[in-house]
Each structure stands twice: as structure tokens, then as C-alpha cells.
C-alpha positions in Angstrom: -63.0 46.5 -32.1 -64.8 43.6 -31.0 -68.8 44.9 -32.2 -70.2 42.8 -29.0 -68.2 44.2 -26.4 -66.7 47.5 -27.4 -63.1 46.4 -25.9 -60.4 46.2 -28.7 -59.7 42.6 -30.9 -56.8 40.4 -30.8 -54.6 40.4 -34.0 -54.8 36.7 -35.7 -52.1 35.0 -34.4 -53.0 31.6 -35.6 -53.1 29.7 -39.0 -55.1 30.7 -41.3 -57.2 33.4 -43.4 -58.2 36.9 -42.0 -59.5 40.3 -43.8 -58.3 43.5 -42.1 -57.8 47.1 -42.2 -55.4 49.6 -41.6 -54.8 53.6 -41.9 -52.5 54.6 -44.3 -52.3 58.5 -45.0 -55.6 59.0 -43.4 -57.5 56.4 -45.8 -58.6 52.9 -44.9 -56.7 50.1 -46.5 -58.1 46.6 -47.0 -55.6 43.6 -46.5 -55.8 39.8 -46.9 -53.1 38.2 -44.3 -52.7 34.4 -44.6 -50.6 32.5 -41.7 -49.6 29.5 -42.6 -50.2 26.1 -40.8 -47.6 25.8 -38.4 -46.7 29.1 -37.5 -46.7 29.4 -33.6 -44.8 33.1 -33.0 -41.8 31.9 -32.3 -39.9 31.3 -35.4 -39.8 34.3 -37.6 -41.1 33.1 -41.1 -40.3 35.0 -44.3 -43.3 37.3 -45.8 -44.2 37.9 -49.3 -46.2 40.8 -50.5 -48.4 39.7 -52.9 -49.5 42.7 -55.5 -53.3 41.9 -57.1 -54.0 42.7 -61.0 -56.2 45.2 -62.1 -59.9 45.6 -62.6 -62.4 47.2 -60.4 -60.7 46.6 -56.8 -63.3 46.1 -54.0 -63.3 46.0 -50.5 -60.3 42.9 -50.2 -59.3 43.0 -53.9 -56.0 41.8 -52.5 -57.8 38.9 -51.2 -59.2 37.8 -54.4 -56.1 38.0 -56.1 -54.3 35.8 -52.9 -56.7 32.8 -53.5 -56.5 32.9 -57.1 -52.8 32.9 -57.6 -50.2 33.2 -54.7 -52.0 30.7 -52.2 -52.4 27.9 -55.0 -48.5 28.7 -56.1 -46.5 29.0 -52.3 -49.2 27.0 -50.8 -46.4 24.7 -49.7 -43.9 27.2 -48.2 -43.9 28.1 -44.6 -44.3 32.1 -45.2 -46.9 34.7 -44.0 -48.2 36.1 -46.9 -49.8 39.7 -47.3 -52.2 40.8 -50.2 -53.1 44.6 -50.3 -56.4 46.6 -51.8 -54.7 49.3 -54.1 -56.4 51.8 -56.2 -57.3 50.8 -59.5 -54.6 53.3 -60.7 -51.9 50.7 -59.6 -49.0 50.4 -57.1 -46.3 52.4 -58.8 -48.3 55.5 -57.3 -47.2 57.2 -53.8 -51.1 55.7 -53.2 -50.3 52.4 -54.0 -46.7 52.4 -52.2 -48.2 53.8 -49.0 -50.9 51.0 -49.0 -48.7 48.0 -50.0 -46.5 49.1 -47.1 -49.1 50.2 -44.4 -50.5 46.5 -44.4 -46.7 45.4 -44.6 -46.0 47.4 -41.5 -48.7 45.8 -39.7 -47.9 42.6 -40.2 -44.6 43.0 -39.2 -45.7 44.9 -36.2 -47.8 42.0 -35.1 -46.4 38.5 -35.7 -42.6 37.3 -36.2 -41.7 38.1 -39.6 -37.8 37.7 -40.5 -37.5 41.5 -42.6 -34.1 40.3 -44.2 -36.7 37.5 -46.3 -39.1 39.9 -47.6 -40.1 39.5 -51.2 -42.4 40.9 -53.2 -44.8 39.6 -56.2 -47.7 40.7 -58.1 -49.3 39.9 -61.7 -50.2 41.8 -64.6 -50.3 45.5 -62.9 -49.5 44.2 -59.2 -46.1 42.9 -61.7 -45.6 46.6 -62.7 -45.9 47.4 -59.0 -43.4 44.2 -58.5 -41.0 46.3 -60.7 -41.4 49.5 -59.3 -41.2 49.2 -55.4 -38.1 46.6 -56.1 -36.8 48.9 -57.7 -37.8 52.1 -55.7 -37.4 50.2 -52.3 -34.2 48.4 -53.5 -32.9 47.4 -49.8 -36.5 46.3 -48.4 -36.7 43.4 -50.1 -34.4 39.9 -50.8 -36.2 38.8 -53.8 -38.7 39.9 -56.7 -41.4 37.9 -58.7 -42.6 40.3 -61.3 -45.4 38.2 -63.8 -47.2 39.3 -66.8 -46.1 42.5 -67.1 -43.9 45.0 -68.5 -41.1 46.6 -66.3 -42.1 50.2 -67.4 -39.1 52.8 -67.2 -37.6 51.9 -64.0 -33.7 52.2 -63.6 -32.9 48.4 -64.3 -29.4 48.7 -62.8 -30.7 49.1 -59.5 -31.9 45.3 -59.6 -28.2 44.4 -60.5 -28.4 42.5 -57.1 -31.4 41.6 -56.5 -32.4 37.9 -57.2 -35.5 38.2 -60.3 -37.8 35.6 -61.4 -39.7 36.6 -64.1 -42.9 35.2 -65.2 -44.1 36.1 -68.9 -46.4 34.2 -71.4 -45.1 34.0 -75.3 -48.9 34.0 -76.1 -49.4 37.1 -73.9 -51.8 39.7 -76.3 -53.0 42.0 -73.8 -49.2 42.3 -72.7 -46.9 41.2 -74.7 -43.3 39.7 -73.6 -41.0 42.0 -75.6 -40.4 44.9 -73.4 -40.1 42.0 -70.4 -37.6 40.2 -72.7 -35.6 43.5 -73.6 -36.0 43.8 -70.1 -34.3 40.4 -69.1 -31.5 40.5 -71.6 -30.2 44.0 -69.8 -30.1 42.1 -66.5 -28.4 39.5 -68.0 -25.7 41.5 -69.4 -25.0 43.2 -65.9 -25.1 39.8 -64.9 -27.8 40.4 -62.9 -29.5 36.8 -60.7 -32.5 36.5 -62.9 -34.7 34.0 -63.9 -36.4 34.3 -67.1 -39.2 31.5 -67.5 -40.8 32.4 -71.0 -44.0 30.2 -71.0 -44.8 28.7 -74.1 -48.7 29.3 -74.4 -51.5 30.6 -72.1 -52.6 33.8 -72.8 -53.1 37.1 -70.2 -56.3 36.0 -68.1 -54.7 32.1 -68.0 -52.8 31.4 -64.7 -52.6 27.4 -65.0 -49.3 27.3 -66.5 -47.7 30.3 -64.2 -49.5 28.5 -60.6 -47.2 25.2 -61.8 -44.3 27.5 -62.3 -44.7 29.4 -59.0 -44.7 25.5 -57.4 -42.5 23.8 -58.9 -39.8 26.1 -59.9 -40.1 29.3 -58.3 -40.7 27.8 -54.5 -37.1 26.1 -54.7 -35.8 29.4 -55.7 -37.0 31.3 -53.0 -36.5 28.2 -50.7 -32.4 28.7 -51.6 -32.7 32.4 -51.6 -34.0 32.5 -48.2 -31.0 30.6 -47.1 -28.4 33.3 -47.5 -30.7 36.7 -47.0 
């Protein structure tokens, strides 16, 4: 609602920045939405759903998270990108996976969004929930960027298909890349389309080395995968 006239406001439709809300199972969610420059309704652009860490999340947690490590790393691509508030219990809850797809749903209600290029990332416990709703919600989404974090027990052989790239520190303490490795190796014997970029140094709470990856190796990836959805 508009607070100076009472009458009902416009969803963002241009370029740029916005926190909103939406309902999901009667509770208020909190969403960060960034339209790229560009974008002018016409041409539906791919989305990426952008899963935040842990912590204490706030009001627009999502939105933290979406200027610290998303918006720095697909800066450059032409995609609407959509950064959720969860509970700090995480995403691979039926809480988490009704927020993450209440703010999906209303993006996609709202501005011209190409469903058939949706992907979904997320770091450290937004990477769990990368896991878990790519592997829960198999056929919503084209692609899967799971970073510093372990898979968890998921049933790997659902993934078969889906196109991975997997982000993981060697110097990781606080998570460390053996069960992402195990994890990787599987996939690779079902010969599975993932990438497995095993960063030499930086440890769980360092995102330098995993922004440059996201720009300069993963934005080609998902440039090709969006070409045959």
C-alpha cells in the first residue's frame, strides 16, 4: 500500500534494487528482488534464487547476503535475481521451502521471467538449501550452484541431470570439502554435468576467491546452460 494515499503500490518494474514482502503460510516473508539494467518487460530474462548463509536473519537477511555475494558475482548477466529471508533453521525445512518459493512465485507473477531458466544458489547453509530444493524440486529448476556446504543426505541420483557447479574451499574449517568431494565423485560416476571448482585457499567467512569464480567461470556456464533449457 502506498502509506500517503491508502490506494495499492505498483510492483517495481524497472531496474534496480527493491525490498518486499509477501505471505507465505500465513507469515510475512522478506525478499530482496534485483532487476537488472535493461530489463523493459518484454523479454523474459532467466531468474536465479539466491539462498543467504546463516546467522541471525533480520528483516531482508536475503538482501544482505544479495549484495555481498550474488550481485558482485552475476553482476554482469542479464537475470532477475531473488534473495529470500528464511528462518535461521535453514531452507531444507517445509519453512524455508515455502518462503524461498512464495517470493519466487511473486516474482514470477509480476515481471517476465523465462521458468524453463530458473536456477538456484546459496552459500554455506543457503548451499545446503541449494542441495535440498534441487534435489526436492528436481524439475523447477535448470541449473544448481551449491557453495560451501555439504550436500547432507539427499538422494544424489536425482541430480543425475541436472547441470551442478559446485563451489568449495580446500581451506574450508568450519565446513570442510570432504563430504562435498565424496559428494562430487558420485555425480561423476553417474556421469552426472558437474562442475567441481576446489578452491585452493580462503577459508569459510572468505568470498574473494568464490565472487571471481562466480564471474569468470560460473557466468559462462550458466550463459551456455541457458541456451538449451
Amino acid at each position: 500500500m502506498d502509506p500517503s494515499s491508502g490506494a495499492p503500490q505498483a510492483y517495481p518494474s524497472t531496474p534496480g534494487m527493491y525490498n518486499l514482502t509477501t505471505q507465505a503460510e500465513g507469515h510475512t516473508v522478506s525478499y530482496t528482488l534485483r532487476i537488472p539494467a535493461g530489463y523493459e518487460g518484454h523479454t523474459a530474462l532467466p531468474v536465479i534464487l539466491c539462498l543467504h548463509f546463516g546467522g541471525q536473519p533480520t528483516e531482508f537477511y536475503g538482501g544482505r547476503f544479495l549484495g555481498l555475494i550474488p550481485l558482485p558475482g552475476f553482476g554482469s548477466l542479464s537475470a532477475i535475481m531473488v534473495a529470500p529471508t528464511a528462518h535461521q533453521r535453514g531452507w531444507a525445512t517445509p519453512t524455508g521451502e515455502a518462503a524461498a518459493f512464495a517470493a519466487l512465485a511473486e516474482v514470477e507473477q509480476h515481471l517476465t521471467v523465462d521458468t524453463r531458466r530458473r536456477v538456484v544458489m546459496g552459500y554455506s547453509m543457503g548451499g545446503r538449501g541449494t542441495w535440498h530444493l534441487a534435489t526436492t524440486f528436481r524439475s523447477h529448476f535448470v541449473a544448481a550452484i551449491p557453495i560451501a556446504s555439504r550436500p547432507g543426505e539427499i538422494a544424489l541420483d536425482t541430480l543425475r541431470d541436472l547441470p551442478l557447479y559446485v563451489i568449495h574451499s580446500e581451506a574450508d574449517r568450519r565446513v570442510p570439502i570432504e563430504d562435498t568431494a565424496k559428494a562430487v565423485e558420485q555425480l561423476h560416476a553417474m556421469d552426472a554435468p558437474v562442475e567441481f571448482a576446489h578452491l585452493p585457499s580462503g577459508d569459510h567467512f572468505d568470498y574473494r576467491l568464490v565472487i571471481a569464480e562466480l564471474r569468470t567461470k560460473v557466468c559462462p556456464w550458466l550463459e551456455t546452460v541457458w541456451q538449451h533449457p
